[in-house]
N, C-alpha and C positions, 0 to 999 in steps of 0.2 A: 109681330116683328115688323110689320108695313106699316107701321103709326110711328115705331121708334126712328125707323130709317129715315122715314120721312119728316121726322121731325129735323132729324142730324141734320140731314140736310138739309132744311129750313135754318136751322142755325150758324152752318157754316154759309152760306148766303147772304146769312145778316152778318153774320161777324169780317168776312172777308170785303164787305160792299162797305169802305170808309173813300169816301169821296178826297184827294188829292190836295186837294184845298182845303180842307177840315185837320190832316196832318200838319202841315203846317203851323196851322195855330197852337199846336199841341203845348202848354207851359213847360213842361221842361226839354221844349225844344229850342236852342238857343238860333234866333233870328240870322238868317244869314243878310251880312250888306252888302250889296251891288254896288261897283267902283267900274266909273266909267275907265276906259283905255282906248288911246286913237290909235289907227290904225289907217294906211294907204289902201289897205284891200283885208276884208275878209277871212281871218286863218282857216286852215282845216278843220281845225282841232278848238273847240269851243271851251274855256274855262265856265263853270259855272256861275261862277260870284261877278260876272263880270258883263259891264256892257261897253259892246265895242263901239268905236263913232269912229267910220268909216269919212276922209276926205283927205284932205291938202289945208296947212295951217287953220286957218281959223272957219274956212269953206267946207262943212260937213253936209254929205249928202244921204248918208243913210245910217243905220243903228241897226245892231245885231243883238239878240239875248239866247240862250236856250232857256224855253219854257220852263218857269218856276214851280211847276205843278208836279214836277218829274218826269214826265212822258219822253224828254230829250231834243225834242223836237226845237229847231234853231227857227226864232222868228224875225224877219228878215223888216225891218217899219221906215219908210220914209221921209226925209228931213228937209226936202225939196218944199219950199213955199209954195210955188208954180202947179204943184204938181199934188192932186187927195188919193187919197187921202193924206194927209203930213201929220208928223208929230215933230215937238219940240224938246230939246234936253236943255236944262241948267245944269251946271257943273258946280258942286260946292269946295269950297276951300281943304277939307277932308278927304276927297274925291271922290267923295259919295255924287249920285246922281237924282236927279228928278226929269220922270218923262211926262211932258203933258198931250192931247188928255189917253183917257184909257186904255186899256191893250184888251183886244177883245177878239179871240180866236173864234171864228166860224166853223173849223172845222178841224179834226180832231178830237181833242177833249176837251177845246168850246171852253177853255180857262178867260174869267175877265179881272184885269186886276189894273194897280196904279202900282208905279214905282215911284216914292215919294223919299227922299234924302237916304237912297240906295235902300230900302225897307219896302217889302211886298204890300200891300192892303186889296183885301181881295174885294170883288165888287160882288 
């Protein structure tokens, strides 16, 4: 009975350990797009599909996402040139986004990806 068990649970282990970023790509999972939205300040309440670009007319000083991995966690990225590290947003006609360069969490679950014409590409 201690070889079965232990098997079980060797395989709910493996079955349960699918890496966050590996769902995602799943084919019949259809892609979610990220559509930038401005914003004066920061909401509470995070949509997911969405990146915010926090400033005053055309002077953007920072970008919001929640982590595309799932985890929830809202990552907060820099738009200030002055000031690294920075990143940059184009805005496309669609209003899909692109952020350059990559987004790369240290801490947490350590997701690194590109957001390229509001489409995930993981790193």
């Amino acid at each position: 009975m201690n070889a079965i068990a232990a098997f079980l649970l060797w395989l709910w282990s493996v079955v349960t350990y699918v890496p966050r970023q590996l769902v995602a790509l799943w084919p019949w999972r259809k892609p979610r797009l990220f559509h930038g939205t401005r914003v004066e300040e920061f909401p509470e309440k995070f949509d997911k599909a969405k990146l915010y670009l926090a400033g005053e007319g055309d002077h953007l000083w920072a970008a919001a996402i929640i982590c595309p991995c799932g985890c929830g966690e809202v990552i907060e990225l820099n738009l200030l040139k002055h000031a690294r590290p920075c990143w940059s947003v184009q805005e496309h006609a669609d209003g899909t986004v692109t952020l350059a360069p990559s987004v790369w969490r240290q801490k947490g679950c350590r997701s690194h990806f590109l957001l390229r014409r509001g489409r995930i590409d993981w790193c």
